[in-house]
C-alpha positions in Angstrom: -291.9 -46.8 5.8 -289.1 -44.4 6.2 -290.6 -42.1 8.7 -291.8 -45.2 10.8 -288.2 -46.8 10.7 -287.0 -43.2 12.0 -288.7 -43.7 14.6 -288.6 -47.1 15.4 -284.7 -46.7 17.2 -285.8 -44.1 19.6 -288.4 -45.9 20.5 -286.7 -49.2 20.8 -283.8 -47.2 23.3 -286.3 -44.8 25.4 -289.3 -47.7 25.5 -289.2 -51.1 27.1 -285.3 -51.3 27.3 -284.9 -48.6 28.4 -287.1 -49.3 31.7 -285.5 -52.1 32.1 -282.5 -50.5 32.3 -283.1 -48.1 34.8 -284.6 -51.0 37.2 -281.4 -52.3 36.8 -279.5 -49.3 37.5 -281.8 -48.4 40.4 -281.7 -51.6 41.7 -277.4 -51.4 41.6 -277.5 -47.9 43.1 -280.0 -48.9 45.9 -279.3 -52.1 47.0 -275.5 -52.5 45.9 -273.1 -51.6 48.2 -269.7 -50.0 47.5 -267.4 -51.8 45.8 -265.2 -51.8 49.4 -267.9 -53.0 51.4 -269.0 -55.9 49.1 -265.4 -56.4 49.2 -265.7 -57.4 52.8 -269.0 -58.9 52.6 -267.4 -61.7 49.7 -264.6 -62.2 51.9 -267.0 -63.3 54.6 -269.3 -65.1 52.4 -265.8 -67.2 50.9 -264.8 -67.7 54.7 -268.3 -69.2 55.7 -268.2 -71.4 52.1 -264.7 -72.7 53.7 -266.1 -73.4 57.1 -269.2 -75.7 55.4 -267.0 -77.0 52.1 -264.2 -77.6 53.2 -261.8 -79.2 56.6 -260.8 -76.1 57.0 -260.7 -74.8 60.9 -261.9 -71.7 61.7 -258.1 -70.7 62.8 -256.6 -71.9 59.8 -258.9 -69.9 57.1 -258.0 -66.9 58.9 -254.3 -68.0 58.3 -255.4 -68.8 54.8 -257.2 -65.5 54.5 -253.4 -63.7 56.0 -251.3 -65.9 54.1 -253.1 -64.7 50.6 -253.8 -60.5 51.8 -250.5 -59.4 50.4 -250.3 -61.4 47.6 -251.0 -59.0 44.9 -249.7 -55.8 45.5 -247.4 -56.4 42.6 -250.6 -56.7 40.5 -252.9 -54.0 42.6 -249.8 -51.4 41.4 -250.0 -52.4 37.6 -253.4 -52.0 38.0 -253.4 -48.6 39.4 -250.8 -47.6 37.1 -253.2 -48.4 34.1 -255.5 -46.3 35.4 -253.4 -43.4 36.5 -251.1 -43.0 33.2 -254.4 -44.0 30.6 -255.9 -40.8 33.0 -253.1 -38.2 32.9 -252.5 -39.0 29.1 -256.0 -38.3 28.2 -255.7 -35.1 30.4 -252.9 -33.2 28.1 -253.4 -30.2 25.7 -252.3 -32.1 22.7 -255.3 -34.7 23.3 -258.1 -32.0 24.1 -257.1 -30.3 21.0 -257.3 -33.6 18.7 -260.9 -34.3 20.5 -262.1 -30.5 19.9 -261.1 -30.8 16.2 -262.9 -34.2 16.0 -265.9 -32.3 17.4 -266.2 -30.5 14.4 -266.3 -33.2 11.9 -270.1 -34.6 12.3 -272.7 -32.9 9.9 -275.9 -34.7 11.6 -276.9 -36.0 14.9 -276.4 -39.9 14.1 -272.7 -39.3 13.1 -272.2 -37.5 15.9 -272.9 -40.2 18.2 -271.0 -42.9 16.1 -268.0 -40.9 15.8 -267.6 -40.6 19.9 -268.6 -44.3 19.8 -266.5 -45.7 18.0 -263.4 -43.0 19.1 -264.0 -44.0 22.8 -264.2 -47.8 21.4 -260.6 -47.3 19.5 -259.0 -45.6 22.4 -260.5 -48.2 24.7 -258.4 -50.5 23.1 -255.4 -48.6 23.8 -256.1 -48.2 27.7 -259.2 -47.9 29.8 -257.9 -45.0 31.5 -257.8 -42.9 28.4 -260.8 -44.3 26.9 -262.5 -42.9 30.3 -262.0 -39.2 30.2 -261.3 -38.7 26.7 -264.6 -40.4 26.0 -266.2 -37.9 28.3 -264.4 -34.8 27.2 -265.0 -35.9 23.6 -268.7 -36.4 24.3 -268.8 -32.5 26.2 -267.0 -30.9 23.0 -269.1 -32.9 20.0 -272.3 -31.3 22.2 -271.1 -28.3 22.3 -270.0 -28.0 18.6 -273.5 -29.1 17.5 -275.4 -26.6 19.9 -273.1 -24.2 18.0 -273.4 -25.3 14.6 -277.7 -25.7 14.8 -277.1 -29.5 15.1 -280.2 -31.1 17.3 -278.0 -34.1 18.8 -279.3 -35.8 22.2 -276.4 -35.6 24.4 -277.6 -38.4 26.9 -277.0 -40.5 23.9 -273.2 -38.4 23.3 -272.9 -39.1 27.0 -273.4 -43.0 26.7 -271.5 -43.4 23.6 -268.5 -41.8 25.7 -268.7 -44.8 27.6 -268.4 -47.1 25.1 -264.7 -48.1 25.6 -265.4 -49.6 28.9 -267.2 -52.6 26.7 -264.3 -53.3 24.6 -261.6 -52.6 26.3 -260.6 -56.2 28.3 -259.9 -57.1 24.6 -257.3 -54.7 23.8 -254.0 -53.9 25.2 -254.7 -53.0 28.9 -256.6 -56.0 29.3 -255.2 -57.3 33.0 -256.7 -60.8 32.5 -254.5 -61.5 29.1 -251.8 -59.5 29.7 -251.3 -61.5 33.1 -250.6 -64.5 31.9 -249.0 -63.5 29.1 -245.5 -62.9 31.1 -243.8 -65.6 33.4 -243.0 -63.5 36.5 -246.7 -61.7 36.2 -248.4 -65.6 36.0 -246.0 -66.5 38.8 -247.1 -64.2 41.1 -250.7 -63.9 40.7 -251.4 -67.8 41.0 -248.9 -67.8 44.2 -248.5 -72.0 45.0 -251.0 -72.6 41.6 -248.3 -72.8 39.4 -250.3 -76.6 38.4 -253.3 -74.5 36.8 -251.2 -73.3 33.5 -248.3 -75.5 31.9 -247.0 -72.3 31.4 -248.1 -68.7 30.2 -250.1 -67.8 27.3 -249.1 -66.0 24.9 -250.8 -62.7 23.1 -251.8 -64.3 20.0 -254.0 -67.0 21.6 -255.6 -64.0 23.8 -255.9 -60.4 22.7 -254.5 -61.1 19.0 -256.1 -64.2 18.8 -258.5 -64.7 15.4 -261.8 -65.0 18.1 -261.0 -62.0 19.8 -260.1 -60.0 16.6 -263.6 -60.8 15.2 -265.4 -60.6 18.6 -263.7 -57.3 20.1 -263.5 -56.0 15.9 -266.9 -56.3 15.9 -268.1 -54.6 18.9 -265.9 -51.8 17.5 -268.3 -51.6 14.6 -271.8 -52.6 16.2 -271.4 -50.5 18.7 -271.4 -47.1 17.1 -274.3 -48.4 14.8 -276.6 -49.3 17.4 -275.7 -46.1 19.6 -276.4 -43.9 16.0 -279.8 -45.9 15.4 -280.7 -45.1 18.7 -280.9 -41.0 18.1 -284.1 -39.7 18.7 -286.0 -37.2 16.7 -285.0 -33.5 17.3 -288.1 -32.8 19.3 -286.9 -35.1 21.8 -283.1 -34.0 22.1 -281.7 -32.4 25.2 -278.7 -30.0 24.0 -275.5 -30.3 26.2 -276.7 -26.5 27.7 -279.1 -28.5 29.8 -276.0 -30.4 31.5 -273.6 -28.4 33.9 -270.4 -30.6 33.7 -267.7 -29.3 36.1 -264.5 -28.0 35.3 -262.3 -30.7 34.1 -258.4 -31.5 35.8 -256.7 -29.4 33.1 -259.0 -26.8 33.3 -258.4 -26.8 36.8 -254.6 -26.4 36.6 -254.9 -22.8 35.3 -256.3 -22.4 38.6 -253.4 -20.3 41.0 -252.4 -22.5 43.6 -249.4 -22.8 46.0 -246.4 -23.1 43.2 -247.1 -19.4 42.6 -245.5 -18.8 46.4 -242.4 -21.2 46.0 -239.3 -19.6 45.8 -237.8 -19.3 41.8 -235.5 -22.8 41.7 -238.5 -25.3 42.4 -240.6 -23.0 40.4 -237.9 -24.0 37.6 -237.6 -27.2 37.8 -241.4 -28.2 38.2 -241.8 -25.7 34.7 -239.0 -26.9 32.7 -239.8 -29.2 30.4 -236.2 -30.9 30.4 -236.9 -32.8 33.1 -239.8 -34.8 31.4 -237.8 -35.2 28.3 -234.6 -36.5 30.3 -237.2 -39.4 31.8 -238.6 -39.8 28.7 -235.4 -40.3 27.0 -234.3 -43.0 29.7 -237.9 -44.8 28.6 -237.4 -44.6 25.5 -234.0 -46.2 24.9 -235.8 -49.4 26.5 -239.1 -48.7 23.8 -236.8 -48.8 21.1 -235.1 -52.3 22.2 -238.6 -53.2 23.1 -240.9 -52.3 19.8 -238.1 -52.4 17.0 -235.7 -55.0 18.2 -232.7 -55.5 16.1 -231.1 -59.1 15.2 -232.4 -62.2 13.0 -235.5 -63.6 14.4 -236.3 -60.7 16.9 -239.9 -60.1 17.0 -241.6 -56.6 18.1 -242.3 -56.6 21.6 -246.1 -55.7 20.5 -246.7 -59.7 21.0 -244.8 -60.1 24.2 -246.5 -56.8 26.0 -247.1 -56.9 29.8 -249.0 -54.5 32.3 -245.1 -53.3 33.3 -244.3 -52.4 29.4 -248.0 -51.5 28.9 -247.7 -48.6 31.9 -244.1 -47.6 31.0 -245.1 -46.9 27.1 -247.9 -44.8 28.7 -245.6 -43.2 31.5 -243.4 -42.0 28.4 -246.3 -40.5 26.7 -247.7 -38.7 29.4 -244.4 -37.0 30.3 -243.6 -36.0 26.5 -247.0 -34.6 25.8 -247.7 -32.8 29.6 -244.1 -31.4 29.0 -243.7 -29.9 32.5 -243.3 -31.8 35.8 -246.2 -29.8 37.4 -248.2 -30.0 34.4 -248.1 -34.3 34.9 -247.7 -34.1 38.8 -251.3 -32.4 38.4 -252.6 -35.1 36.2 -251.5 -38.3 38.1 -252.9 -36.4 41.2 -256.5 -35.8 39.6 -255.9 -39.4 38.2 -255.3 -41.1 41.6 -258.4 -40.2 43.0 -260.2 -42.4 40.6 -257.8 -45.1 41.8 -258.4 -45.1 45.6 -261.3 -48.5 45.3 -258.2 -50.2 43.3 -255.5 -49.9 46.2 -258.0 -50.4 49.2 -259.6 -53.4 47.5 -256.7 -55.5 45.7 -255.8 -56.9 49.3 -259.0 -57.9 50.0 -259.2 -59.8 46.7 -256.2 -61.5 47.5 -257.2 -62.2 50.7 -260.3 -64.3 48.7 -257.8 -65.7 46.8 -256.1 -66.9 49.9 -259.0 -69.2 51.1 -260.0 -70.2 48.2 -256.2 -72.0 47.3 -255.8 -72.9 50.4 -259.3 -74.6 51.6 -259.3 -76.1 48.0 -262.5 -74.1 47.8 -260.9 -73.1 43.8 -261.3 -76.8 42.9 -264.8 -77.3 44.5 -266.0 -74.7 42.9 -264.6 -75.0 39.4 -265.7 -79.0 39.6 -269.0 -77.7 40.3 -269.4 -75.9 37.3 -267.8 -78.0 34.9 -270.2 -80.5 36.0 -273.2 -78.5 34.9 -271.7 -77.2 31.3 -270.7 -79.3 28.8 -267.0 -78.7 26.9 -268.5 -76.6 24.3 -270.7 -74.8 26.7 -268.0 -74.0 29.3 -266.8 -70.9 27.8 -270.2 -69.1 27.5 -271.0 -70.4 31.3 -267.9 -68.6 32.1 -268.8 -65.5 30.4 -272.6 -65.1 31.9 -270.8 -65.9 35.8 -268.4 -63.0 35.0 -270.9 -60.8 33.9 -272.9 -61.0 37.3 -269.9 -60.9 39.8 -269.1 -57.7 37.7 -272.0 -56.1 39.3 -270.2 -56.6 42.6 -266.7 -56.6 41.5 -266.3 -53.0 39.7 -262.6 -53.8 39.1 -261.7 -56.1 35.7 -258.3 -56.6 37.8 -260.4 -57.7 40.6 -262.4 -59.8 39.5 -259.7 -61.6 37.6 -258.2 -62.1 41.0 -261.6 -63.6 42.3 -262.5 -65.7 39.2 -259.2 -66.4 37.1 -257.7 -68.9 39.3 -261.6 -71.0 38.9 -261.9 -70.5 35.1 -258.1 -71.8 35.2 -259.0 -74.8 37.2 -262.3 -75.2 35.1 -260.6 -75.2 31.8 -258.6 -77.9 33.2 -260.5 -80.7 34.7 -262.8 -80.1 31.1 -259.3 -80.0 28.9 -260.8 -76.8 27.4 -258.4 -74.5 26.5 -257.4 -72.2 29.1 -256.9 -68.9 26.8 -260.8 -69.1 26.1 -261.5 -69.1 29.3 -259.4 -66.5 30.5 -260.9 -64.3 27.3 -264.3 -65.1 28.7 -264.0 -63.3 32.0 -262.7 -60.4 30.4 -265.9 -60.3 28.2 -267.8 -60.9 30.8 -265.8 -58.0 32.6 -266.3 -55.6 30.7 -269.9 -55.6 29.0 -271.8 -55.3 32.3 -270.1 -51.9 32.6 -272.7 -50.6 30.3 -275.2 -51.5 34.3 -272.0 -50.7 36.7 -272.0 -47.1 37.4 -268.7 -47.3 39.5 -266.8 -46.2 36.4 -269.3 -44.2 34.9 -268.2 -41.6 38.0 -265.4 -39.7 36.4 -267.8 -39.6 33.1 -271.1 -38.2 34.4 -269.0 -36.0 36.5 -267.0 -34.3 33.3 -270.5 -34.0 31.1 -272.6 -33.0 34.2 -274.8 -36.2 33.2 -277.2 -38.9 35.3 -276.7 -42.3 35.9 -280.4 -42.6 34.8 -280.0 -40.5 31.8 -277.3 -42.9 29.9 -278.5 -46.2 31.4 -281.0 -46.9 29.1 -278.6 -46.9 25.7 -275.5 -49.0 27.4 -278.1 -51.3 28.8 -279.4 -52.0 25.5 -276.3 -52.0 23.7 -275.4 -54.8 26.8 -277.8 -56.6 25.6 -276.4 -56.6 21.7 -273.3 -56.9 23.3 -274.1 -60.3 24.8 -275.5 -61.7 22.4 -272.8 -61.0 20.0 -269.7 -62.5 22.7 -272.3 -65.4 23.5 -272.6 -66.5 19.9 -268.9 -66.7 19.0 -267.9 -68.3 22.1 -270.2 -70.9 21.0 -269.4 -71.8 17.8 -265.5 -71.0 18.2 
């Protein structure tokens, strides 16, 4: 019985899920376009839907359409700020040391794959950004600690569980659709004119530190590094991380010589010394003291009043302390930006949308629709199973709360459902079909040297368990 149930995970996660997950991933990498050009191609679709559903003239939705395009460059720069500062953080020495200590810990192949599930989980929680690369430089370095220490470990599997925190993450603190409403000028600005949708904003402990996500985001924090562990396959079937040619990661790169080395000795100085990060730092940090530890009767820890801004300035202050030179962080954010080019391209297209849709009144046709197929108790999980098919399209979690949000606002209130359930399912939905999206997989396969087609199979699966597990408590919450 034992050496059938050994068996039984690897076959479970290389067998008939794991076809099914590469149809799925083959069918996103053939037949979906990039995230820009879908961009475009919903902007049409939401025009033509105002042109049939609506009084709309054709004119006028193109007003609509200009009226809405610059609407959320407030929220495309938080966005891209999350990204950039989770990125640069995860890229200093301080944090690549931690992860190759943590390498060494595991003593078999199963805890080797939990522990770089459940660290990418934790630090998903923290910020998606630094989930990303430290999941996939964790994953490189527990690989090649095995390979050194005779450990048979599959490191597709390592590879996979590095992507875990992209599942959990729109439940933890750089969660744009919660952390949006949560402050009055960030709700302002994103619904525009909707100001009607939301009596006012919601805060933190009905969202993120509500009881339902605790248990539901808590418990992906555990299942997840079980299911990835079950799913190791016997040592005859194992690929070692030598098979894998991962390229030189950004702060490898920096020891690289470059142009600084010609600049004359004063700029050399200043971009070397590390005073000037700790004078920034300092200025950040007088506001994190105010902010975390407030002083007075009654004050309460800014913890339950954060916001994108105070989420990206408490990781700006990081990254500058531990980088400790300028050069050392202007490197970072540069490697960092990269990843952020769909994000500042794409945000004004999503607004556009957004645009249209208030406008034409297209928002209330929609959400109408869809509370007239789903009952009160139902509407929540019909939420969550929409968002996790526009994510397919939608790669962004801050884009597709752009798209969405404003219908699951409307929806919540012509069913009198609370509107903090709803907003928590579109982040679910968000973020398990990342375990099909390869648009942020990128930065991942291309620091382990990995395939799309080698990883889908265990994040499809553990989508799957994923699902099931959000589904359920949305039901019976």
């Amino acid at each position: 019985m034992g050496r059938r149930w050994a068996y039984f995970p690897s076959q479970l996660g290389v067998g008939y899920v794991q076809r099914i997950g590469e149809a799925l991933s083959r069918f996103t990498l053939r037949y979906v376009p990039d995230s820009f050009i879908f961009a475009i191609l919903l902007t049409l679709v939401v025009y033509a839907m105002g042109l049939v559903f609506t009084d709309r003239g054709p004119y006028q939705l193109v007003l609509d359409w200009y009226g809405g395009f610059w609407n959320l460059l407030a929220f495309g720069m938080q966005m891209t700020l999350i990204l950039v500062t989770g990125y640069a953080l995860a890229n200093t020495a301080v944090v690549r040391r931690g992860l190759q200590r943590l390498a060494d810990w595991p003593q078999s192949p199963r805890q080797a794959v939990a522990l770089v599930a459940f660290v990418t989980g934790a630090l998903g929680l923290i910020n998606y950004g630094l989930s990303l690369v430290a999941g996939a430089l964790l994953a490189l370095e527990v690989g090649r600690s095995c390979a050194r220490r005779g450990i048979k470990v599959h490191f597709p599997l390592l590879v996979a569980a590095g992507y875990i925190g992209l599942m959990i993450w729109h439940g933890g603190l750089s969660g744009s659709a919660p952390l949006t409403v949560n402050k009055e000028s960030d709700l302002r600005a994103f619904l525009g004119g909707r100001s009607d949708l939301l009596a006012g904003p919601i805060p933190l402990d009905h969202t993120i530190l509500s009881p339902m996500n605790l248990i539901i985001t808590g418990g992906l924090l555990i299942i997840a590094p079980l299911v990835m562990a079950l799913l190791s396959p016997p040592p005859s079937e194992c690929e070692p991380a030598s098979k894998f040619t991962p390229v030189d990661s950004p702060a490898d790169a920096r020891s690289a010589p470059s142009e600084h080395d010609e600049r004359g000795r004063f700029p050399r100085l200043l971009e070397d010394t590390p005073i000037i990060n700790i004078a920034l730092a300092a200025l950040i940090g007088v506001w994190a003291w105010r902010f975390y530890l407030p002083s007075g009767a009654g004050a309460s820890s800014g913890v339950t009043q954060l916001s994108l801004d105070s989420v990206n300035m408490t990781m700006l202050m990081l990254g500058l302390l531990l980088h400790g030179t300028p050069r050392s962080f202007i490197h970072a954010v540069d490697d960092a930006a990269r990843g952020a080019a769909g994000i500042i391209i794409q945000f004004p297209l999503y607004a556009g949308i957004m645009g249209v849709m208030h406008d034409s009144g297209l928002t209330e046709t929609l959400a109408g629709s869809i509370s007239d197929v789903s009952r009160e108790r139902t509407l929540a999980t019909l939420t969550f199973l929409i968002a996790a098919i526009i994510k397919l399209f939608v790669p962004s979690g801050g884009g597709q709360w752009a798209v969405q949000g404003p219908i699951a606002l409307q929806a919540a209130k012509d069913a009198g459902v609370d509107p903090a359930k709803l907003v928590m399912a579109v982040a679910y939905g968000d973020q398990v079909t990342n375990m099909l999206q390869p648009f942020w997989a990128l930065p991942l396969l291309a620091i382990t040297g990995a395939r799309a087609r080698d990883i889908v199979g265990y994040t499809a699966l553990l989508m799957l368990v994923g699902m099931v597990w959000i589904g359920v408590w949305l039901l019976i919450w």
